[in-house]
Each structure stands twice: as structure tokens, then as C-alpha cells.
Backbone as CSV, one residue per row, in Angstrom:
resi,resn,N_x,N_y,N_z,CA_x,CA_y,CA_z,C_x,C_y,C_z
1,UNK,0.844,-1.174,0.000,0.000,0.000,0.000,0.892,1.241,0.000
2,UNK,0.473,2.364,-0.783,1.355,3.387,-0.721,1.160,4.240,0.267
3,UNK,1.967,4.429,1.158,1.958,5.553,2.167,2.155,6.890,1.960
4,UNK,1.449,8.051,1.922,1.037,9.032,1.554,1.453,10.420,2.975
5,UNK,2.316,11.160,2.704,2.563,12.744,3.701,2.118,13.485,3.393
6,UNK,1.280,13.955,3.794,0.461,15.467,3.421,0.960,16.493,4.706
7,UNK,2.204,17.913,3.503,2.422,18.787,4.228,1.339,19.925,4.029
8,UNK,1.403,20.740,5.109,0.137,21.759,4.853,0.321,22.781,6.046
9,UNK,-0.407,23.684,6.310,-0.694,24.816,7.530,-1.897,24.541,7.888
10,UNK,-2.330,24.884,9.209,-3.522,24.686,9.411,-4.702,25.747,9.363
11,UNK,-3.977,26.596,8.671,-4.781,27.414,8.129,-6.039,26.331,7.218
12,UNK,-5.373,25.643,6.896,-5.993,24.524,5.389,-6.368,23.283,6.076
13,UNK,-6.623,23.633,7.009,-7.318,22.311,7.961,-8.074,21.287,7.386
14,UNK,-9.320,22.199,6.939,-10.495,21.708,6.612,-10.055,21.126,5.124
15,UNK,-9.571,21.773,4.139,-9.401,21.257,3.425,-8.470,19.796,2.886
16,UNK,-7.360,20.058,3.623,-6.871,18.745,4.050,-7.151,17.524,4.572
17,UNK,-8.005,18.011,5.450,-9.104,16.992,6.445,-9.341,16.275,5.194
18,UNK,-10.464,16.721,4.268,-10.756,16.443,2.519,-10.497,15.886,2.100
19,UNK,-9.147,16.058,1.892,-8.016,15.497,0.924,-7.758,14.137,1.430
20,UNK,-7.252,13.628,2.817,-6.847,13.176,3.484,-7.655,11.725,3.392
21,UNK,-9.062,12.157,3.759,-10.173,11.527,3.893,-10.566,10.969,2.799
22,UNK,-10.212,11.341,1.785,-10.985,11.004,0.418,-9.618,9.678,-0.389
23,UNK,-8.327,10.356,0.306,-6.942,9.095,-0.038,-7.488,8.592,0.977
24,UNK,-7.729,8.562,1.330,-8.153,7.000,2.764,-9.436,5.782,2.265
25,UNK,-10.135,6.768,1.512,-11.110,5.850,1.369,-10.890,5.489,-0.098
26,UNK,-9.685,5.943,-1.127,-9.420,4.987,-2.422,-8.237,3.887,-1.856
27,UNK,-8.175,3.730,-0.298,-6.980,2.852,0.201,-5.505,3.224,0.558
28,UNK,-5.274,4.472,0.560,-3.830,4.573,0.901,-3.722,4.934,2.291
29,UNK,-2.324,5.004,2.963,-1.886,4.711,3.975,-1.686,6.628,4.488
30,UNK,-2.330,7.319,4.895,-2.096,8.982,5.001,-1.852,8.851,6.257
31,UNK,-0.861,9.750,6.234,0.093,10.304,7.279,-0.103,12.100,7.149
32,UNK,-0.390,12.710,7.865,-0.350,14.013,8.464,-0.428,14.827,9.867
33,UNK,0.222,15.451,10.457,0.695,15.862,11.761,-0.696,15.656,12.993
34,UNK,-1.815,15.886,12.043,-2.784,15.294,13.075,-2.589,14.106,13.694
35,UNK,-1.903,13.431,13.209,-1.901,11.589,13.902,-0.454,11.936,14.593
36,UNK,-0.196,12.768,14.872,0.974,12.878,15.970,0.538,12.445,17.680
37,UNK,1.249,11.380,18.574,0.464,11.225,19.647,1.297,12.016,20.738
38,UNK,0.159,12.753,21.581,0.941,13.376,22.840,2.274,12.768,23.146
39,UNK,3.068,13.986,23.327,4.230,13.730,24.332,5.202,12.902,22.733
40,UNK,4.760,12.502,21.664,5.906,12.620,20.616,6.923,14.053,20.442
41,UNK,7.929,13.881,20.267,9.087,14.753,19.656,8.852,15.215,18.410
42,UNK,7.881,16.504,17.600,7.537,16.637,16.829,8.271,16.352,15.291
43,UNK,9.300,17.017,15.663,10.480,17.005,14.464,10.610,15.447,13.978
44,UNK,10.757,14.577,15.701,11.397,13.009,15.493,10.240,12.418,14.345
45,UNK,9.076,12.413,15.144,7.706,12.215,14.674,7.700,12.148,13.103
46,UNK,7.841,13.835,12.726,7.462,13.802,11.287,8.856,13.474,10.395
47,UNK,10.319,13.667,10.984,11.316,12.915,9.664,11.012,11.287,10.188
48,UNK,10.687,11.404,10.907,10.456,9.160,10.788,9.018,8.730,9.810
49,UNK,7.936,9.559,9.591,6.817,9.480,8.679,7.533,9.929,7.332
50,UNK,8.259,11.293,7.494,8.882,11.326,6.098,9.404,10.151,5.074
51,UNK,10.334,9.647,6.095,11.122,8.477,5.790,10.686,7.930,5.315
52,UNK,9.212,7.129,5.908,8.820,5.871,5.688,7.639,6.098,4.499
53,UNK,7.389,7.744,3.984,6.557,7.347,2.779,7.001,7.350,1.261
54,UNK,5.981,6.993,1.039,6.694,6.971,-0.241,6.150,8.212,-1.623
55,UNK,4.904,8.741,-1.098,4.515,10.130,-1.683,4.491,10.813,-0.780
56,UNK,4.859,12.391,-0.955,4.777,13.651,0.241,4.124,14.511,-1.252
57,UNK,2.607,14.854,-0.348,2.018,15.821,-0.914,2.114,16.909,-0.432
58,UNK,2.343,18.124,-1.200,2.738,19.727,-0.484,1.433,20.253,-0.847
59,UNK,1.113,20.753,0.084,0.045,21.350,-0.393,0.017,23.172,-0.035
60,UNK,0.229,23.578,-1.732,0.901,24.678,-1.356,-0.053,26.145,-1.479
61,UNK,0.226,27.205,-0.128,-0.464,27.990,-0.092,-0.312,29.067,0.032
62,UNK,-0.401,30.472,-0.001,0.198,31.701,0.541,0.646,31.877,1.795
63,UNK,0.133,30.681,2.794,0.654,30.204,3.821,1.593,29.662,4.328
64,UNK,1.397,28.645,3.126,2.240,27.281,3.445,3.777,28.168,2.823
65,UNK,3.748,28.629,1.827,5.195,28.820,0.612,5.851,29.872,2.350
66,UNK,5.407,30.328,3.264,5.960,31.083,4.619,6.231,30.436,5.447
67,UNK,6.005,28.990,5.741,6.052,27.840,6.853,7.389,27.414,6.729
68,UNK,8.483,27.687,7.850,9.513,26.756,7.268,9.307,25.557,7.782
69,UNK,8.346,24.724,8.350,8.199,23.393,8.534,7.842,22.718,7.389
70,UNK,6.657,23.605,6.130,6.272,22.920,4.983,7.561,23.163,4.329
71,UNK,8.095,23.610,4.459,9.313,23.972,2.992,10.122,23.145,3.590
72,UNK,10.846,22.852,4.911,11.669,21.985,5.165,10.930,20.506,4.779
73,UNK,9.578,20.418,5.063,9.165,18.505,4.840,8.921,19.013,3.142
74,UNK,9.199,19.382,2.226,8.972,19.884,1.054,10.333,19.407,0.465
75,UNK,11.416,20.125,1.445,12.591,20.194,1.155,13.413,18.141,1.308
76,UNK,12.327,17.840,2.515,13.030,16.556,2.845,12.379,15.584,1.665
77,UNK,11.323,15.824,0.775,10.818,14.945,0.250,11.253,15.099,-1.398
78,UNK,11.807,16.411,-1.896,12.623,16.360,-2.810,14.016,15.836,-2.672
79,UNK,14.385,15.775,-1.477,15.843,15.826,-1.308,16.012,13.720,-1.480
80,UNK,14.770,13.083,-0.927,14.388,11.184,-1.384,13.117,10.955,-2.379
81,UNK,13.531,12.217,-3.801,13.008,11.763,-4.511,11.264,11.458,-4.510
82,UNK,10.352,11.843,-3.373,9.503,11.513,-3.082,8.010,12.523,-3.467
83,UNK,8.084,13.707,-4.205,7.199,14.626,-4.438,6.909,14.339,-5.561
């Protein structure tokens, strides 16, 4: 199954929620910072999901292109080939 990163701001909550929801129900494996569990190490958290997918969707916004968390998981998913 392909495991799927969706970077984003939460400005784009809702819409992501969407997105998210709608790859879930054609079967893929979505990963986004919502499924982070209390008391995880955020950074550890998301380069160990990075790692392990195999698409990172950017989802890019007048928001997001200002986030250096989206541009760095942007940055980590061009850098393994993965966007």
C-alpha cells in the first residue's frame, strides 16, 4: 500500500481533512501531523513518517510557501526523490 505525507498549515485544515479523507477511502496509507500522539518529539515524529513514505504531498499555499516546517518537509521529500 502506498503511504502518503500530506504537508500543509492549518490554516488549510479543513481542506486537508478532505483530501486526506478522500486518499483513505481509495486505500492509501495517510500520514499528516494530526496523527501525531501526545508527548511525541515533533520534528522526530514527522522525519520518521517522512522516511517511511513513499509520496509527500505539499500542499501549497500563501501560507504554506511562509512555513519553514512545509518547505523543510517539502525540502526533505525532494531531497528522497519523493514529491
Amino acid at each position: 500500500m502506498t503511504k502518503i505525507f500530506i504537508s500543509y498549515t492549518r490554516k488549510y485544515l479543513s481542506s486537508t481533512q478532505q483530501l486526506a479523507d478522500r486518499l483513505e477511502a481509495e486505500g492509501y496509507d495517510v500520514w499528516w501531523d494530526v496523527k501525531l500522539l501526545a508527548g511525541h518529539a515533533f520534528r522526530d515524529a514527522i522525519d520518521e513518517q517522512l522516511e517511511a513514505s513513499d509520496v509527500v504531498i505539499v500542499i501549497w499555499t500563501p501560507t504554506s510557501i511562509k512555513s519553514p516546517w512545509v518547505i523543510a518537509e517539502a525540502q526533505h521529500a525532494w531531497n528522497k526523490n519523493a514529491l
